[in-house]
mmCIF entry with sequence, helices, sheets and N, C-alpha, C, O atoms, coordinates in Angstrom:
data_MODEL
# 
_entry.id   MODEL 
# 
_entity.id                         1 
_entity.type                       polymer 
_entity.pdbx_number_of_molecules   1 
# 
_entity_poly.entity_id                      1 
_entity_poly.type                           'polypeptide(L)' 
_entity_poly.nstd_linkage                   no 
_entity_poly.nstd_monomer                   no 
_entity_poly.pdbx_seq_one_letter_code       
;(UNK)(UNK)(UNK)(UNK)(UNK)(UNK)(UNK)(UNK)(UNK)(UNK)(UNK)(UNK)(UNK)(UNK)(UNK)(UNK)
(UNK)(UNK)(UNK)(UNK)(UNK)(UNK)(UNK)(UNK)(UNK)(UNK)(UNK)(UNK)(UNK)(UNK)(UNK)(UNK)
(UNK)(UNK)(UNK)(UNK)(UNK)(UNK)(UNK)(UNK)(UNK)(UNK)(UNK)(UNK)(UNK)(UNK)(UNK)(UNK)
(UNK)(UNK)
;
_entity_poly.pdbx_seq_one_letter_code_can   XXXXXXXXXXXXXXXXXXXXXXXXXXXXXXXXXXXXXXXXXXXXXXXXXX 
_entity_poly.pdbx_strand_id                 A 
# 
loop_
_entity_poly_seq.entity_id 
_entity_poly_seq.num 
_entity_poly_seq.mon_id 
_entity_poly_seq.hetero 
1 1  UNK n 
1 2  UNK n 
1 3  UNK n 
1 4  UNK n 
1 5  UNK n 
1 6  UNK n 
1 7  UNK n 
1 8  UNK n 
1 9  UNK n 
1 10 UNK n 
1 11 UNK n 
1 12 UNK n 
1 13 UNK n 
1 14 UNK n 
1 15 UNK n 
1 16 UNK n 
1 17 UNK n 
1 18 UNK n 
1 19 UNK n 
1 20 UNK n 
1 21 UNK n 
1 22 UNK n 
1 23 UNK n 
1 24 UNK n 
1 25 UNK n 
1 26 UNK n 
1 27 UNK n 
1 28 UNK n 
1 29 UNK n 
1 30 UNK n 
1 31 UNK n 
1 32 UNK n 
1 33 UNK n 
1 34 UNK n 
1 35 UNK n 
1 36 UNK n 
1 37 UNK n 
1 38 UNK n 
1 39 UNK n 
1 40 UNK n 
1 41 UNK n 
1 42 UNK n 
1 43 UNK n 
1 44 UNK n 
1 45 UNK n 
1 46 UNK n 
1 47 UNK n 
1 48 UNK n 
1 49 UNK n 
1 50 UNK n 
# 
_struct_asym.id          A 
_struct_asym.entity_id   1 
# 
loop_
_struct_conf.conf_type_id 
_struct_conf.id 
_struct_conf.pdbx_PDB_helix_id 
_struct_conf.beg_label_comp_id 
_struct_conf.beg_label_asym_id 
_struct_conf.beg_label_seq_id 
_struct_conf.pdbx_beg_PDB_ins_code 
_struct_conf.end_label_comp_id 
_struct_conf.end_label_asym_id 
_struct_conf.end_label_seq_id 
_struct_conf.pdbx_end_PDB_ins_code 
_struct_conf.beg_auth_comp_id 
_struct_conf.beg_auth_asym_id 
_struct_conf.beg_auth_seq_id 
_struct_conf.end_auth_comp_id 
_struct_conf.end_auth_asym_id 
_struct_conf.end_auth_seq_id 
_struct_conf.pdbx_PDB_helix_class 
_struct_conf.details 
_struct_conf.pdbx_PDB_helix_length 
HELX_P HELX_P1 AA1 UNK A 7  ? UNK A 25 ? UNK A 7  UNK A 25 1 ? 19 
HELX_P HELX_P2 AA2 UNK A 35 ? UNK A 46 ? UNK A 35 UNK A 46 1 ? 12 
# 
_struct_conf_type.id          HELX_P 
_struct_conf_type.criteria    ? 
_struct_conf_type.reference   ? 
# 
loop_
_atom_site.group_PDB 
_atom_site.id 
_atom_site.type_symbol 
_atom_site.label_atom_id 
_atom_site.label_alt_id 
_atom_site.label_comp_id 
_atom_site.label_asym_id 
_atom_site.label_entity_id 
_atom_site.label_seq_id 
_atom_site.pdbx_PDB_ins_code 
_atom_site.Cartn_x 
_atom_site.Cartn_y 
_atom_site.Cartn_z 
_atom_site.occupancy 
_atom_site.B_iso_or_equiv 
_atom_site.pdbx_formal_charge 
_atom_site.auth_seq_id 
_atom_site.auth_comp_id 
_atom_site.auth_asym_id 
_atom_site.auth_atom_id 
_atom_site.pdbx_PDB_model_num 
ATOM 1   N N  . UNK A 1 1  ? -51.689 21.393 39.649 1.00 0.00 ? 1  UNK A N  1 
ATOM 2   C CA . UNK A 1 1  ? -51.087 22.679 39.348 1.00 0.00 ? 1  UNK A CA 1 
ATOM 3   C C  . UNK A 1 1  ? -49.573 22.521 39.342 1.00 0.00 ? 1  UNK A C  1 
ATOM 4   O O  . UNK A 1 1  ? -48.961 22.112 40.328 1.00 0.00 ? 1  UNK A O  1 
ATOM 5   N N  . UNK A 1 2  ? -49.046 22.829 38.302 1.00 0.00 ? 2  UNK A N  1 
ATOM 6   C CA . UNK A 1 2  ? -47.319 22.740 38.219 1.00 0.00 ? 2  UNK A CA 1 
ATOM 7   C C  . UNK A 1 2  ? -47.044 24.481 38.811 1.00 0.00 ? 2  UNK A C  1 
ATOM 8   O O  . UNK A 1 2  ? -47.486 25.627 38.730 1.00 0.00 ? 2  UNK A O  1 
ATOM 9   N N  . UNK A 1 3  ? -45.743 23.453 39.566 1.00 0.00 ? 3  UNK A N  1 
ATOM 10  C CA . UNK A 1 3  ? -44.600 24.933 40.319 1.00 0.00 ? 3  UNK A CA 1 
ATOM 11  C C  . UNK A 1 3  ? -44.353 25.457 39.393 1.00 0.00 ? 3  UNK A C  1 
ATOM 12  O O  . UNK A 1 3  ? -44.641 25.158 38.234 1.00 0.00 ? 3  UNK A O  1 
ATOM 13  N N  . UNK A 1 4  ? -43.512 26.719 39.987 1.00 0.00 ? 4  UNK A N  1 
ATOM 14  C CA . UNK A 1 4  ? -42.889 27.684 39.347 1.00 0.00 ? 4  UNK A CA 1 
ATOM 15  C C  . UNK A 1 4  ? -42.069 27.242 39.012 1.00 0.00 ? 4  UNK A C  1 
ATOM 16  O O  . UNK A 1 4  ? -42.066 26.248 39.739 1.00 0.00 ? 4  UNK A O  1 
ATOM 17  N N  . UNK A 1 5  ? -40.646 27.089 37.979 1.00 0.00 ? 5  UNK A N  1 
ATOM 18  C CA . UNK A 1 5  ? -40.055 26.521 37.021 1.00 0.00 ? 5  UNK A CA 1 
ATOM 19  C C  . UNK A 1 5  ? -38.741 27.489 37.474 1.00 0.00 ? 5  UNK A C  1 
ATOM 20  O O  . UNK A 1 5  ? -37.645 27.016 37.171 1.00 0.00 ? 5  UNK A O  1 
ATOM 21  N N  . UNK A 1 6  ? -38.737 28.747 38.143 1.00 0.00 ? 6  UNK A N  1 
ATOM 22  C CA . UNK A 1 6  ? -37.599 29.403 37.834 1.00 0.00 ? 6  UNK A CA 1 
ATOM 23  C C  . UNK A 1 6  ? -37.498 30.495 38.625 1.00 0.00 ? 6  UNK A C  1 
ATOM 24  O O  . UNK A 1 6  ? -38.513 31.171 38.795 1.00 0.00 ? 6  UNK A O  1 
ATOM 25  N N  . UNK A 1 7  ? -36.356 30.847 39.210 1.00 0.00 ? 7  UNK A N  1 
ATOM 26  C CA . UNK A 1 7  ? -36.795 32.260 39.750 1.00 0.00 ? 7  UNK A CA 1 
ATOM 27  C C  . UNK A 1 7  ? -37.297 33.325 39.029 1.00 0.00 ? 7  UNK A C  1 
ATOM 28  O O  . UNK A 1 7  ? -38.307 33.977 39.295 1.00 0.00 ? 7  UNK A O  1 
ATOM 29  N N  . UNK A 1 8  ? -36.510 33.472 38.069 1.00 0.00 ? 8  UNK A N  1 
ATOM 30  C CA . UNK A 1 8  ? -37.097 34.301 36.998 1.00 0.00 ? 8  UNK A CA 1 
ATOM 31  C C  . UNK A 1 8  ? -38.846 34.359 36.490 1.00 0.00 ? 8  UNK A C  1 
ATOM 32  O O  . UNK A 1 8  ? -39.573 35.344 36.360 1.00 0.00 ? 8  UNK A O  1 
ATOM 33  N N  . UNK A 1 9  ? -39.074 33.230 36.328 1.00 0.00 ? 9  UNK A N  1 
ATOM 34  C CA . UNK A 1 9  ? -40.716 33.206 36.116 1.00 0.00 ? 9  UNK A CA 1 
ATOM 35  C C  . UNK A 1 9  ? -41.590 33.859 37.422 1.00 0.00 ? 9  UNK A C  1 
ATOM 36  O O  . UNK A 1 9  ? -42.649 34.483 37.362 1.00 0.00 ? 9  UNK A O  1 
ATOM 37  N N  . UNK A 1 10 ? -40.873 33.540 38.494 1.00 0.00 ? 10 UNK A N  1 
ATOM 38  C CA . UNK A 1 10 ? -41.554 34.101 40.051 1.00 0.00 ? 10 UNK A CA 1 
ATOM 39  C C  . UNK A 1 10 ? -41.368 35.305 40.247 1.00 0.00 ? 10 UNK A C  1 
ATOM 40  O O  . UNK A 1 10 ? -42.112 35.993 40.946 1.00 0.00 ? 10 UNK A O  1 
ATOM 41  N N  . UNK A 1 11 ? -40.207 35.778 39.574 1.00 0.00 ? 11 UNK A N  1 
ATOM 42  C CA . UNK A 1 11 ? -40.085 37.261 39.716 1.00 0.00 ? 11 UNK A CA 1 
ATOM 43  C C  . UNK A 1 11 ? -41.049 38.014 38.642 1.00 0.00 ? 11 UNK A C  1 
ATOM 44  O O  . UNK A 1 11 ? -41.307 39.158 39.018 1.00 0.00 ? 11 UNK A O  1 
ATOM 45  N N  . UNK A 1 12 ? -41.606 37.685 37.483 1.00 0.00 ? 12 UNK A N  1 
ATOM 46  C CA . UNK A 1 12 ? -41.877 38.180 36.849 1.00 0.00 ? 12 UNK A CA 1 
ATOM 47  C C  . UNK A 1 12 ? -43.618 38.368 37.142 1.00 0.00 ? 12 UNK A C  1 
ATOM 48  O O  . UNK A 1 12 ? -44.220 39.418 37.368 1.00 0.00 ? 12 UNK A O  1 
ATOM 49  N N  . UNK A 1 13 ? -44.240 36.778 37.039 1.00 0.00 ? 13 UNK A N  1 
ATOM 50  C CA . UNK A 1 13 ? -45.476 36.951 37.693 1.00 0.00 ? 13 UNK A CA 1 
ATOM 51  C C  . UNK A 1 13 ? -45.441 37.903 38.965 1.00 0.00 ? 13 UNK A C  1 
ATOM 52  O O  . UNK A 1 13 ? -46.467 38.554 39.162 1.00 0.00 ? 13 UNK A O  1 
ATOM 53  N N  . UNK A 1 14 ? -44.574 38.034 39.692 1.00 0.00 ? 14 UNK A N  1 
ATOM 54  C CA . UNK A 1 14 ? -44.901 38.450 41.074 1.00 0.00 ? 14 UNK A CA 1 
ATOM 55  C C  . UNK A 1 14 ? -44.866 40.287 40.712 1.00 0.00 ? 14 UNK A C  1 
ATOM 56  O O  . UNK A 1 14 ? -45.381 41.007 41.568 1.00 0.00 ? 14 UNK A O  1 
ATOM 57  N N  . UNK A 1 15 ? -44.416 40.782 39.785 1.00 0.00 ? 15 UNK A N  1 
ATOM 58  C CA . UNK A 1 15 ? -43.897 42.095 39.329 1.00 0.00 ? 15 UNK A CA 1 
ATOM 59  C C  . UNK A 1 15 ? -45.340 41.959 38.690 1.00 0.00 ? 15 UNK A C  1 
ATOM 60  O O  . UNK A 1 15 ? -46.010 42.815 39.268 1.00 0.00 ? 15 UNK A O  1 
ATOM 61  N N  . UNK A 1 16 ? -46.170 41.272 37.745 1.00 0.00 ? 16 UNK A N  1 
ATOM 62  C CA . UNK A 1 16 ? -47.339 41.569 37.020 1.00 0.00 ? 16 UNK A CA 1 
ATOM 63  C C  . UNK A 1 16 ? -48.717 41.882 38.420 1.00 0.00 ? 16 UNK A C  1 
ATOM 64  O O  . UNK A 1 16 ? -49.443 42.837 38.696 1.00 0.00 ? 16 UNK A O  1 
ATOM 65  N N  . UNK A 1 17 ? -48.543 40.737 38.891 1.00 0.00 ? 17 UNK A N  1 
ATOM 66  C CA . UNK A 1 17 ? -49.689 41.074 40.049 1.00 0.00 ? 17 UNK A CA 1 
ATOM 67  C C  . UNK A 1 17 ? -49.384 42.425 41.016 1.00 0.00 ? 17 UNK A C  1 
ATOM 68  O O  . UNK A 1 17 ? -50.335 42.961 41.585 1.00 0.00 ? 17 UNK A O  1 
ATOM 69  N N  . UNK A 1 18 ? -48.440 42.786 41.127 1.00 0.00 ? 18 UNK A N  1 
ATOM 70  C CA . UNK A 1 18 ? -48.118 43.954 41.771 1.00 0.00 ? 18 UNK A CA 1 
ATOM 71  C C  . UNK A 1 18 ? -48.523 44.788 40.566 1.00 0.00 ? 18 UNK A C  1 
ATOM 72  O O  . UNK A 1 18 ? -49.608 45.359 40.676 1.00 0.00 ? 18 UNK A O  1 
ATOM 73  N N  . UNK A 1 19 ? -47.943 44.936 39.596 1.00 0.00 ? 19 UNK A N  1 
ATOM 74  C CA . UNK A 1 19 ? -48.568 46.206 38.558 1.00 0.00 ? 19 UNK A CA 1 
ATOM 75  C C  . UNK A 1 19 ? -50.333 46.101 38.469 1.00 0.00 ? 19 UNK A C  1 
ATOM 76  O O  . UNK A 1 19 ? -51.042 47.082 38.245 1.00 0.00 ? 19 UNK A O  1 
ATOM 77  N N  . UNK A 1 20 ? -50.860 44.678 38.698 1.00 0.00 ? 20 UNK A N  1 
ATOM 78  C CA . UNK A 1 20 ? -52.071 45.123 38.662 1.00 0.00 ? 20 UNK A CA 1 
ATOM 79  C C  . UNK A 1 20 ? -52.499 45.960 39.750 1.00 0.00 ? 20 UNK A C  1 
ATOM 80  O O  . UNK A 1 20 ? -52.915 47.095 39.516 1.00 0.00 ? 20 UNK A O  1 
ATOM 81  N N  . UNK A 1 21 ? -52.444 45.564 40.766 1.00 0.00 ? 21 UNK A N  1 
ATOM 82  C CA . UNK A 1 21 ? -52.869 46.249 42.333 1.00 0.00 ? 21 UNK A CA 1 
ATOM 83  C C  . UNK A 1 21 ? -52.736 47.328 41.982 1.00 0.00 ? 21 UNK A C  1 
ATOM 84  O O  . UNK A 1 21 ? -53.875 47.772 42.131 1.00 0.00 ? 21 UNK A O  1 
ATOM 85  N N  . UNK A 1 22 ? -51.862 48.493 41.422 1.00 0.00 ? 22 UNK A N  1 
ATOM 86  C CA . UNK A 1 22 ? -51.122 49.379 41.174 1.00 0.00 ? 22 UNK A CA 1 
ATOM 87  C C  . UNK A 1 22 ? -52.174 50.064 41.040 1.00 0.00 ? 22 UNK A C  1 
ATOM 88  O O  . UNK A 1 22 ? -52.877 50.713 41.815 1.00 0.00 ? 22 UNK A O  1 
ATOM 89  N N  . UNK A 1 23 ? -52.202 49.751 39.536 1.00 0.00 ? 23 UNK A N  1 
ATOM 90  C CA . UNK A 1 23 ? -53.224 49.971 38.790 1.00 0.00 ? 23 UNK A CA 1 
ATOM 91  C C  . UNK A 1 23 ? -55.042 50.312 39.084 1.00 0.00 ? 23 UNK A C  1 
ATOM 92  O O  . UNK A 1 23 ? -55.861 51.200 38.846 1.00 0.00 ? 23 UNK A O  1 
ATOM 93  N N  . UNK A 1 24 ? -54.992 49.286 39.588 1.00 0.00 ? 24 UNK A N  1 
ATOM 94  C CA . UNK A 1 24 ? -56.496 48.690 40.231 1.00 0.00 ? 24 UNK A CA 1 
ATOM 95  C C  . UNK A 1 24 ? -56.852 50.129 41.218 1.00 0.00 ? 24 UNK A C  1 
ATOM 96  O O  . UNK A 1 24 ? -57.803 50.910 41.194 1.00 0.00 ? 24 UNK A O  1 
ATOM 97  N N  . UNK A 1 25 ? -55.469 50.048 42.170 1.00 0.00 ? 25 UNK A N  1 
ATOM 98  C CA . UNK A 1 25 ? -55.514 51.555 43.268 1.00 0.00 ? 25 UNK A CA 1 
ATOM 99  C C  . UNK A 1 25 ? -55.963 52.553 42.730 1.00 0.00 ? 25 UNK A C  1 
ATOM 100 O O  . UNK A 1 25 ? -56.864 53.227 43.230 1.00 0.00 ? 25 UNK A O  1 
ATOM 101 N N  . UNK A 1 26 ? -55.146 52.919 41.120 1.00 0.00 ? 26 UNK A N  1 
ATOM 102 C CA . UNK A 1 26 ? -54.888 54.384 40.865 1.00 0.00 ? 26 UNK A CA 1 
ATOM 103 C C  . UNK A 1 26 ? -53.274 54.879 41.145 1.00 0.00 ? 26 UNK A C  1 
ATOM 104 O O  . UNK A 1 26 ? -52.719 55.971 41.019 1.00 0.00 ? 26 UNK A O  1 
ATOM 105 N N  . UNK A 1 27 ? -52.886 53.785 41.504 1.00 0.00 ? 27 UNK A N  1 
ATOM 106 C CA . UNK A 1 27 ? -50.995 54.583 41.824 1.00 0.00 ? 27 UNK A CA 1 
ATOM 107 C C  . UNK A 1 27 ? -50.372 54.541 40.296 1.00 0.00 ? 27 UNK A C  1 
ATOM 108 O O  . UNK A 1 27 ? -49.190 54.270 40.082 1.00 0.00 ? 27 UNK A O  1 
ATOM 109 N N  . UNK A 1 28 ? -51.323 54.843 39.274 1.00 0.00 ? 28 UNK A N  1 
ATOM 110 C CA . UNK A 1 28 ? -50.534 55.134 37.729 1.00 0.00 ? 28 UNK A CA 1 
ATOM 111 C C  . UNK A 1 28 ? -49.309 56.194 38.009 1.00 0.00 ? 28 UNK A C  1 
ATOM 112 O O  . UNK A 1 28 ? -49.367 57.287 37.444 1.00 0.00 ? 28 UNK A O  1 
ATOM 113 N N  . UNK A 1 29 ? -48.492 55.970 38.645 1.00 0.00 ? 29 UNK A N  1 
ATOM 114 C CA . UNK A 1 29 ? -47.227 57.060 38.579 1.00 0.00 ? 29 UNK A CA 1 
ATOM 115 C C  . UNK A 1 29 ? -48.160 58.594 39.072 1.00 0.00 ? 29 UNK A C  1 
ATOM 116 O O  . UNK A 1 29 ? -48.484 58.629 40.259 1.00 0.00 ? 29 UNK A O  1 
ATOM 117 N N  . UNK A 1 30 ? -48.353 59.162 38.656 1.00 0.00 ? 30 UNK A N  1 
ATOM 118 C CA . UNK A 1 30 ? -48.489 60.945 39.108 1.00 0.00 ? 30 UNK A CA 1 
ATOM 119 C C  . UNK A 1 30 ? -49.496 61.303 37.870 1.00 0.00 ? 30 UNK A C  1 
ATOM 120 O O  . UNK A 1 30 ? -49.360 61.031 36.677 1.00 0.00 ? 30 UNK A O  1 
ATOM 121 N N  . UNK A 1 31 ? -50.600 62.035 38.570 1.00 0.00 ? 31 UNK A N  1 
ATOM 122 C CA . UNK A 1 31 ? -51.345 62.498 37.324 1.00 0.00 ? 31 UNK A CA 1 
ATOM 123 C C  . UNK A 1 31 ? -52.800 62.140 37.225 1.00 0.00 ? 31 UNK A C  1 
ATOM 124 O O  . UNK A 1 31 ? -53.521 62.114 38.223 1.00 0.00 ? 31 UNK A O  1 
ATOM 125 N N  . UNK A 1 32 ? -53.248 61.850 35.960 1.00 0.00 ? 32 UNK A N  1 
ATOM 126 C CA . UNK A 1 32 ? -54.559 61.565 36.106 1.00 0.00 ? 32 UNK A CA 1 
ATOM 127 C C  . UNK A 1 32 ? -54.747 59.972 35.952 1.00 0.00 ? 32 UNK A C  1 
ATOM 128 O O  . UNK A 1 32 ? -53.870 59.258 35.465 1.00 0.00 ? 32 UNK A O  1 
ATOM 129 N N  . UNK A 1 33 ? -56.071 59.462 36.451 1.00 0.00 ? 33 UNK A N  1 
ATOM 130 C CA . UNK A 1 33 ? -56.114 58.026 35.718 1.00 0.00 ? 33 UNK A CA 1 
ATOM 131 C C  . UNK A 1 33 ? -56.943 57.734 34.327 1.00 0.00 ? 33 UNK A C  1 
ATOM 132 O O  . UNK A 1 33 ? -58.104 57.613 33.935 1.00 0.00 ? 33 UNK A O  1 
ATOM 133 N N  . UNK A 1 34 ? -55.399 57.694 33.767 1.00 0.00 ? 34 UNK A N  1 
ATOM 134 C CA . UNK A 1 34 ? -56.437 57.220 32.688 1.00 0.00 ? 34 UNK A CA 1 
ATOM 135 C C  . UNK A 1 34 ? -55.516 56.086 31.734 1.00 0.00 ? 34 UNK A C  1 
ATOM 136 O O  . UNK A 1 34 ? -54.296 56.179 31.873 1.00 0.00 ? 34 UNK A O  1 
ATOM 137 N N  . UNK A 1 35 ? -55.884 55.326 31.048 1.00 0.00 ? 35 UNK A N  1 
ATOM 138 C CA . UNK A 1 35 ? -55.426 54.357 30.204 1.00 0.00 ? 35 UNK A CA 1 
ATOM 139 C C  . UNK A 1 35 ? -54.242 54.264 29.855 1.00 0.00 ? 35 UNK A C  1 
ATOM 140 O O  . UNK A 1 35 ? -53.665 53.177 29.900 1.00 0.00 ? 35 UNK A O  1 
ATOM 141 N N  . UNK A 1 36 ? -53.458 55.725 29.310 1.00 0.00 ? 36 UNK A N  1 
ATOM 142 C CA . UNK A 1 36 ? -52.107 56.059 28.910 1.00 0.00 ? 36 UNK A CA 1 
ATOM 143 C C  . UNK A 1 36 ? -51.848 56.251 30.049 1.00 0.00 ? 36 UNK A C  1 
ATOM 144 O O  . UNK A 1 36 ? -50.748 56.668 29.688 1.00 0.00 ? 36 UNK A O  1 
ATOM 145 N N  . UNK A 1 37 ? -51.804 56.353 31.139 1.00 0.00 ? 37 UNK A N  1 
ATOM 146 C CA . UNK A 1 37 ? -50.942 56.516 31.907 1.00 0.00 ? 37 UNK A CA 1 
ATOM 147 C C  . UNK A 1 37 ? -50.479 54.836 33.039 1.00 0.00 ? 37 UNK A C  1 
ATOM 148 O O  . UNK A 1 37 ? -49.546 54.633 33.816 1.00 0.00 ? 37 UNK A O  1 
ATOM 149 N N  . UNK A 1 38 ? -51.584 54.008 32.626 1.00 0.00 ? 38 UNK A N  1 
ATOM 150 C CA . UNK A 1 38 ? -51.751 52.770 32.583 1.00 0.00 ? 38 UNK A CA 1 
ATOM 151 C C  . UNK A 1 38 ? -50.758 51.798 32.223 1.00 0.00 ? 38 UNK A C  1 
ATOM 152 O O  . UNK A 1 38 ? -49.969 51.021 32.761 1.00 0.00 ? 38 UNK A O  1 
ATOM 153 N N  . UNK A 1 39 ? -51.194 52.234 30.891 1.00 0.00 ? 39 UNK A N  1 
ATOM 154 C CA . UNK A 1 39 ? -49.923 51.596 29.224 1.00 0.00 ? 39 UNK A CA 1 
ATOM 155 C C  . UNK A 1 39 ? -48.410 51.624 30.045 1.00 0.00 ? 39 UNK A C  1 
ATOM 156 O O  . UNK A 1 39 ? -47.573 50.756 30.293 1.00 0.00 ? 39 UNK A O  1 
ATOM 157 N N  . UNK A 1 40 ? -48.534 53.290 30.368 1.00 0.00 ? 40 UNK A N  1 
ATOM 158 C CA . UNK A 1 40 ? -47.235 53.813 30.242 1.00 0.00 ? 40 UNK A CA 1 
ATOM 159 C C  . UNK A 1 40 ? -46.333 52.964 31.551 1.00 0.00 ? 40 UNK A C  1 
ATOM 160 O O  . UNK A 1 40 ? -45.257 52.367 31.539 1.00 0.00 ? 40 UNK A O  1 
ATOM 161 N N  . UNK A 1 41 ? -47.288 53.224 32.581 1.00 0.00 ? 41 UNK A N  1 
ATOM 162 C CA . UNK A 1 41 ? -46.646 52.005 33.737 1.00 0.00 ? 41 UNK A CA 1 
ATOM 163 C C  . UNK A 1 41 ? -46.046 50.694 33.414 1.00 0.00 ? 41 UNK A C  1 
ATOM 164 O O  . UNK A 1 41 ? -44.873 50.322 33.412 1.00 0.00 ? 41 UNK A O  1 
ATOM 165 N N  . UNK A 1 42 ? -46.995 50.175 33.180 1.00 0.00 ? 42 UNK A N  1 
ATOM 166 C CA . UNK A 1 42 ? -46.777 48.394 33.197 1.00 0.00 ? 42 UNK A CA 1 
ATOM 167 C C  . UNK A 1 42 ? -45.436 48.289 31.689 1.00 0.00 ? 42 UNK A C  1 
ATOM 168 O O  . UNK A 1 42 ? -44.639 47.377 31.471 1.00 0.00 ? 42 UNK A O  1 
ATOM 169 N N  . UNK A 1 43 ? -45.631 49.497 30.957 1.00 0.00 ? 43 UNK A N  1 
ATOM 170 C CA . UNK A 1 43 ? -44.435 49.457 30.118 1.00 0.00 ? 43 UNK A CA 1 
ATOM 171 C C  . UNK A 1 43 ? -43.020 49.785 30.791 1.00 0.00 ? 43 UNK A C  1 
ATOM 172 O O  . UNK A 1 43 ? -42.114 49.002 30.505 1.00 0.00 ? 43 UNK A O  1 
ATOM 173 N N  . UNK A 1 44 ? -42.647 51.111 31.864 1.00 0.00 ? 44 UNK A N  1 
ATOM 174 C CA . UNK A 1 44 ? -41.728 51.131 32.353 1.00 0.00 ? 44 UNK A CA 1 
ATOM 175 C C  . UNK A 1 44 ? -41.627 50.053 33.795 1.00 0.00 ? 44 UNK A C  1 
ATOM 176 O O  . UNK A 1 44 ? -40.698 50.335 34.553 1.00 0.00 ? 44 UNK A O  1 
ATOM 177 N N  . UNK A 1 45 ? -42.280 49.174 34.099 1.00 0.00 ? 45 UNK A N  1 
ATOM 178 C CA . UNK A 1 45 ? -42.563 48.117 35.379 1.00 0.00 ? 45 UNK A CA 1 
ATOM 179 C C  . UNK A 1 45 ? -41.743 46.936 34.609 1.00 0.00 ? 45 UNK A C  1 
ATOM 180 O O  . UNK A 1 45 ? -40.885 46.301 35.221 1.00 0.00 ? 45 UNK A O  1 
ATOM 181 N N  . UNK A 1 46 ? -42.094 46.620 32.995 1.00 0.00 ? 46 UNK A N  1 
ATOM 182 C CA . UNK A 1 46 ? -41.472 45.401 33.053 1.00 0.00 ? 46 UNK A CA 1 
ATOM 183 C C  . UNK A 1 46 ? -40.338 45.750 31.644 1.00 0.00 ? 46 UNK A C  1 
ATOM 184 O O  . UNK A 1 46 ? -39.826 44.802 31.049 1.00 0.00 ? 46 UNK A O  1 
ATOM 185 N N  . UNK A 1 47 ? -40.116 46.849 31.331 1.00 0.00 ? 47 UNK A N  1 
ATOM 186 C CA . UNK A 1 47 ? -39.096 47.286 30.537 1.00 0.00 ? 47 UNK A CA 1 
ATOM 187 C C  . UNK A 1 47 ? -39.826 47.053 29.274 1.00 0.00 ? 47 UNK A C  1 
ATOM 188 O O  . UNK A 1 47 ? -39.290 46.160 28.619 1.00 0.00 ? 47 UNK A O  1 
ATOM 189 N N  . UNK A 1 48 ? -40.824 47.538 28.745 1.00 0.00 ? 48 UNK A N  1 
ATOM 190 C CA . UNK A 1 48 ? -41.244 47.113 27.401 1.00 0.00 ? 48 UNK A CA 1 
ATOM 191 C C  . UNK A 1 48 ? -41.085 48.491 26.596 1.00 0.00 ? 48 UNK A C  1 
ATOM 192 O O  . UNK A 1 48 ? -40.665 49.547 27.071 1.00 0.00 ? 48 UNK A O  1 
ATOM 193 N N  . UNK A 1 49 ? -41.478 48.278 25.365 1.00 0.00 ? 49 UNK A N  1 
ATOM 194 C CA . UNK A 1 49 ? -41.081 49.401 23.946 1.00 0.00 ? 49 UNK A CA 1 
ATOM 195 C C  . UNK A 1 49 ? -42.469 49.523 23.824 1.00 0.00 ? 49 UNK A C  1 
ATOM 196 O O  . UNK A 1 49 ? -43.095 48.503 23.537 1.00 0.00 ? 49 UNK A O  1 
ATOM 197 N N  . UNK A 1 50 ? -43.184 50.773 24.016 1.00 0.00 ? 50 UNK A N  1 
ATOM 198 C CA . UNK A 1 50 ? -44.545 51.090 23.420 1.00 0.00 ? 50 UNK A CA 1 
ATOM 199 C C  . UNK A 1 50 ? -44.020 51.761 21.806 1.00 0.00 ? 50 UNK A C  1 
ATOM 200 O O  . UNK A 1 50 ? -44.862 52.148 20.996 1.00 0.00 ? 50 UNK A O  1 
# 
């Protein structure tokens, strides 16, 4: 198994496995659980453009 390469790569995996848990819980931000509100997380968690 090869190391982590970077802080950056460690920060990032380590930010994805936390959004899963998140997820997995139900802590989608406020509201109901459902898919879009899912999306909408892991999009404002790692800065992405839906």
């Amino acid at each position: 198994m090869q190391g982590l390469q970077s802080l950056q790569t460690t920060t990032k995996m380590i930010a994805g496995i936390e959004a899963m848990h998140m997820v997995k819980k139900g802590q989608t931000l406020q509201g109901e659980k459902s898919v879009q509100r899912q999306i909408y997380l892991i999009n404002e968690l790692f800065d992405l453009t839906a």
